[in-house]
N, C-alpha and C positions, 0 to 999 in steps of 0.2 A: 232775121227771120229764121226761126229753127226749123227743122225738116225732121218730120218724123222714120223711124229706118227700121220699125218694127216690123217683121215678116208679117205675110200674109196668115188668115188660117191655114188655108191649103199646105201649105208649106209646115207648121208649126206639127198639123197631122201625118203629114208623111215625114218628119225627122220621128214622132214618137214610135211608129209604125217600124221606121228602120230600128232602133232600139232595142223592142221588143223581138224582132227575127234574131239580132246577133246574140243578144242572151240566150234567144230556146236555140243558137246554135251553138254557144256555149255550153250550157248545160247537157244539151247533147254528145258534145265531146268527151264532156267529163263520162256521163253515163255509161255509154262504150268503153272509153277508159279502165272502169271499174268494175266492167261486166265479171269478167271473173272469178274477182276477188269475192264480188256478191254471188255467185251462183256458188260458186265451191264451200260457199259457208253456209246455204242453205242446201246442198243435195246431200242427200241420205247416199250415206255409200253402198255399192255394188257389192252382192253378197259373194263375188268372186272373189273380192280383195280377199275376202279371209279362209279362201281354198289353199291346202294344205300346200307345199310343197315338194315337189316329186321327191328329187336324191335323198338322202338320210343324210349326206354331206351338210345339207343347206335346212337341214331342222333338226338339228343336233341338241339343241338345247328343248327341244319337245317337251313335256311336262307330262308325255305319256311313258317315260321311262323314272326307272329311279333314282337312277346314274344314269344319263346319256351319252361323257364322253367315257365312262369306263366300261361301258359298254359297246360302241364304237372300236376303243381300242382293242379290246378282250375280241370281241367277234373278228377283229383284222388278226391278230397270233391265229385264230381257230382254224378261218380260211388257209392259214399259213402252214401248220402244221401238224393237225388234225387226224390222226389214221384208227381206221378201225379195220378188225379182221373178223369178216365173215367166214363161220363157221361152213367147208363145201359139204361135208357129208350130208347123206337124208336124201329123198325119192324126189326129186323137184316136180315129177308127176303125181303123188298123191299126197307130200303134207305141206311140205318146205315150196310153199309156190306163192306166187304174186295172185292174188284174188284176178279172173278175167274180167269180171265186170268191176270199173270205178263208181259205184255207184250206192247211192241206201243207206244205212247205217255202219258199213264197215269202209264208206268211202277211204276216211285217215289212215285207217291201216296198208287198205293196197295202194293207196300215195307212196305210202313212207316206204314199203314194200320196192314197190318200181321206183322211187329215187333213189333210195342206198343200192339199188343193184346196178345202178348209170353212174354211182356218185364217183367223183377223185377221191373221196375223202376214203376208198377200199384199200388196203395194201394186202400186197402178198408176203411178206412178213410177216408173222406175227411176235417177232422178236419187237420191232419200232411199233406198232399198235399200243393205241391208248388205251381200248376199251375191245371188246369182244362181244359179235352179235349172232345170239342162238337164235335164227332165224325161224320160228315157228310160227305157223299159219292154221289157227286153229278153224279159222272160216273155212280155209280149205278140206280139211278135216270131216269137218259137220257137212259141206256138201258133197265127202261119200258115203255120208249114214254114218258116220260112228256113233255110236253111245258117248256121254262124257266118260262112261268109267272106261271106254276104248280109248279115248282122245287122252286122259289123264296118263292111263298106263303107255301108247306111246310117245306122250311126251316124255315122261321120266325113263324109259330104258333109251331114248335118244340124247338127254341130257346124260344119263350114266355111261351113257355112247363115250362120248366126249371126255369123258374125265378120266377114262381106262383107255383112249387112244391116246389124247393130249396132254401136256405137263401145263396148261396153263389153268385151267379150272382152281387144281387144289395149289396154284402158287398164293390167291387170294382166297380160296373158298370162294369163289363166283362173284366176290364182290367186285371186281371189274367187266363182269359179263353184262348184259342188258336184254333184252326180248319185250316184243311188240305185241299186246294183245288188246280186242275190243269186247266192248260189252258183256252178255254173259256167260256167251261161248268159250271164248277164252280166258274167263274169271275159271269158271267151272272146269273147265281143263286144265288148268296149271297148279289148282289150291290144292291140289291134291299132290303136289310137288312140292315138299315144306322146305328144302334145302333150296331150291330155286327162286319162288317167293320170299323167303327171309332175307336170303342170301344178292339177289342178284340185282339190279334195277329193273325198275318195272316200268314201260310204258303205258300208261293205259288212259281206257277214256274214260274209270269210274275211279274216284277219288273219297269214296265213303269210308267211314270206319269198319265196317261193316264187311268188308272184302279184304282184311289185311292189308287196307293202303298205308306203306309208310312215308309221311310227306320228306321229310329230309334224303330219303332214298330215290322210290320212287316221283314219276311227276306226271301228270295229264296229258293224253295226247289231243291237240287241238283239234276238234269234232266241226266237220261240214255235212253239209247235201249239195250234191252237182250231180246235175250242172244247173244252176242259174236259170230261171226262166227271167228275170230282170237285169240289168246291168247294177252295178252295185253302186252306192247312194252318193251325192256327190254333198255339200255343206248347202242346206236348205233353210235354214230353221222357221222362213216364214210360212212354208206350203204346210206346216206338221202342226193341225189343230186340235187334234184328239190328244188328250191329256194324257190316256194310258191304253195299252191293248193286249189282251190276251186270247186265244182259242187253243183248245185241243182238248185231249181225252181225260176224265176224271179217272188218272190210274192213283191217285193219294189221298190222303184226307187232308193236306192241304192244297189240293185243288180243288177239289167240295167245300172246302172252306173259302176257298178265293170266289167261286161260283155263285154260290148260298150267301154270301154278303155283299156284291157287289153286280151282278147279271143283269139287274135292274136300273143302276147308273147311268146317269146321261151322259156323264163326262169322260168315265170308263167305260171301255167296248170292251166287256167280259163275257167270252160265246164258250157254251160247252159242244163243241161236234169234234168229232173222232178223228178227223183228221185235218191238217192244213195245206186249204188247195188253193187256187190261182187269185181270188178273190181275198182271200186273207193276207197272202203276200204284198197286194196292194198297202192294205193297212198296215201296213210294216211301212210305208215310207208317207203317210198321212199321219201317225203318231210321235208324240215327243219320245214316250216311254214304253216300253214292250217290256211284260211283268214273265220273268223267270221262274216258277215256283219251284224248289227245287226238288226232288226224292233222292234217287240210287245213280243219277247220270245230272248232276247239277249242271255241267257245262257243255250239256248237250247241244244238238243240234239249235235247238231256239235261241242259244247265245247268238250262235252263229250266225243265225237269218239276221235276226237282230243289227248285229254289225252291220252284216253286208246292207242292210236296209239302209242303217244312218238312224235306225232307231236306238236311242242309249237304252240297256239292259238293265233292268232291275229283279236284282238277283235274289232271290228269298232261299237261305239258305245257313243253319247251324252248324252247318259243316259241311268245308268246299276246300278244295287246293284248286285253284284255276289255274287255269293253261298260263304258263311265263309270269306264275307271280311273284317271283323274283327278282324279276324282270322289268315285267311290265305294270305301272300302278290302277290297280282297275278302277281306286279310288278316283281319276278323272276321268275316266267317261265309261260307269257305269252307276249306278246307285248297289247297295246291300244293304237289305235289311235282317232283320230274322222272322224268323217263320211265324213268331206269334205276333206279329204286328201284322200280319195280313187284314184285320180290321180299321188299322189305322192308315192304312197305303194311299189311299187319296187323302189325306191329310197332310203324310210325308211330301207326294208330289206336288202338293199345291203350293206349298212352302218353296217352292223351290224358284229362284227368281229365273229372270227372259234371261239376264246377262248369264247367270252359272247354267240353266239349260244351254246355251248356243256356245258355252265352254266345254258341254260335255257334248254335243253331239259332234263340236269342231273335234273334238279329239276321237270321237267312236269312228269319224272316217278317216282318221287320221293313222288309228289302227287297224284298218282293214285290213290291208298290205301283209301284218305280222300275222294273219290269222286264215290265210289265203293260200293254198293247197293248189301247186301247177305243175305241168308234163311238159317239157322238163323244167326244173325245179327255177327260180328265177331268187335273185340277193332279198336276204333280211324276208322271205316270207315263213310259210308255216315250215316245211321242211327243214327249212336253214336254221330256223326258230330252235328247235326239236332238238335237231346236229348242236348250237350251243348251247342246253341244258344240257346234251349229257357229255358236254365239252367242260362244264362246270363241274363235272362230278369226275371228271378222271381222276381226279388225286385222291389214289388210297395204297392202300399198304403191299406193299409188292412183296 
């Protein structure tokens, strides 16, 4: 007699039951397992990853220079052995003076002013001196009333100072000398000096043809407004949804033509008001692009803001020497066009893709640093900037 040895149901149901727990605890294992691998292939990366890096040691190969390690090394000789002799003679209480307010549009000047007078790079030598700096202050000048034809005449019988007291003037004819001037003030008062202007290097913040600028001589001095009512812009690209932005005063016909073509745009924020105040600054860090129109001061303070924003500049402009472009490539993180394309501007922009916008704005914070004016002066900013241009230009004929 056979004997049947078939399990019960009961039984048959609780082995299926056990079965199915150990697989979902299996597959749970694995799931965990592999949590990682699966989240890291799906998270969008942290727009921190792609915040600059502090040192200039550890972004040397930046793509906002044009040479960065020959430039690295040239600026390390500069630091090394760099001497300039300031000119003592001159009233330091009415011409020869540091501007008292840092402030407005001659901010650059009493920077640069008050750093070369703190700087190591001074000697009292002027046998070992590279360069030579007629210290003129025509801001200070204008605020005791002069006329320009006063300010012009005493600049030149101060520079004739100089070349009837000293034997270095006529060892180059001035080409080794240099002098700091802004705006019109100091256009206006020095043009009337033709030995000085031809002759000597020019600092300045206007780079027009227009004023006797010579680029291979001369070079731009880097133009701000301080102090900062905002901190300066960090790598955003996804908070900047306005396409392009502009405001200020129609002093050109191409800002009536910027105005008159585009004021009505949805996508450009084109405002004509006289001046830019707190509310406009915002829109400097809500926009991709902040439109430059150029006239008689192209790399004015709007560059400026611009940067410090995180907004890349787009520079309308037939003729410019920008600050450090020798130097520095403006081609990655600013746009230029010319002046007659101002009708085609949001066309330029739009063409422009997400990946090369958030290449130029990584790079427009990238060069804040080199365009940034401090008390006292701090490595690779605008002063130090300044100091290797005209560290570029020592080499001439003795």
């Amino acid at each position: 007699m056979t004997r049947n040895i078939c399990p019960s149901p009961q039984i048959s149901v609780c082995c299926v039951l056990l079965c199915f727990v150990f697989f979902d605890i299996i597959c749970l294992g694995f799931l965990i397992y592999c949590r990682d691998s699966f989240c890291s292939f799906f998270q969008r990366p942290s727009p921190r990853a792609f915040f600059p890096l502090e040192p200039l040691q550890e972004t040397s190969t930046s793509s906002i220079f044009h040479s960065p390690e020959v430039f690295k090394l040239d600026y390390a000789e500069m630091e090394r052995r760099f001497k300039i002799f300031l000119y003592p003679d001159g009233d330091p209480n009415m011409y020869y003076h540091t501007p008292r307010s840092l402030s407005g549009k001659y901010t650059s000047e009493g920077y640069f002013f008050k750093n070369i007078r703190e700087s190591r790079f001074l000697t009292n030598d002027p046998e070992s001196a590279h360069l030579f700096f007629i210290p003129i202050s025509c801001h200070k000048m204008r605020g005791k009333g002069l006329s320009y034809e006063n300010m012009t005449r005493t600049v030149q019988e101060y520079v004739e100072s100089l070349m009837v007291k000293y034997p270095f003037w006529n060892r180059t004819l001035g080409a080794d000398h240099f002098f700091v001037t802004c705006h019109d003030i100091g256009f206006k008062a020095t043009v009337g000096v033709a030995h000085l202007v031809k002759n000597s290097i020019r600092v300045a913040c206007t780079s027009g043809d227009d004023d006797g600028y010579i680029p291979h001589k001369d070079f731009p001095l880097p133009q701000i407004v301080q102090p900062f009512s905002l901190p300066a812009a960090r790598f955003d690209p996804e908070n900047r949804y306005a396409l392009g932005f502009w405001a200020g005063s129609l002093k050109s016909e191409l800002r009536r033509e910027l105005v008159s073509a585009w004021q009505n745009d949805t996508e450009l924020d084109i405002q004509s008001n006289y001046m830019i105040n707190v509310p406009h600054l915002e829109k400097f860090n809500t926009a991709k692009f902040c439109i430059c129109p150029g006239w008689s001061h192209v790399h004015g303070s709007r560059i400026a803001l611009s940067i410090h924003h995180g907004c890349v500049p787009v520079i309308m402009s037939d003729h410019h020497d920008l600050p450090f472009n020798d130097i520095l490539d403006w081609s990655k993180f600013s746009i230029i066009i010319k002046e007659d394309e101002v009708q085609q501007i949001k066309h330029i922009l739009e063409r422009i893709s997400y990946d090369r916008f958030k290449s130029l704005h990584y790079n427009t914070v990238q060069v804040q640093r080199h365009l940034q004016w401090n008390s006292p002066p701090i490595k690779y900013d605008a002063f130090h900037m300044v100091m290797y241009q005209l560290w570029r230009r020592r080499h001439v004929t003795k």
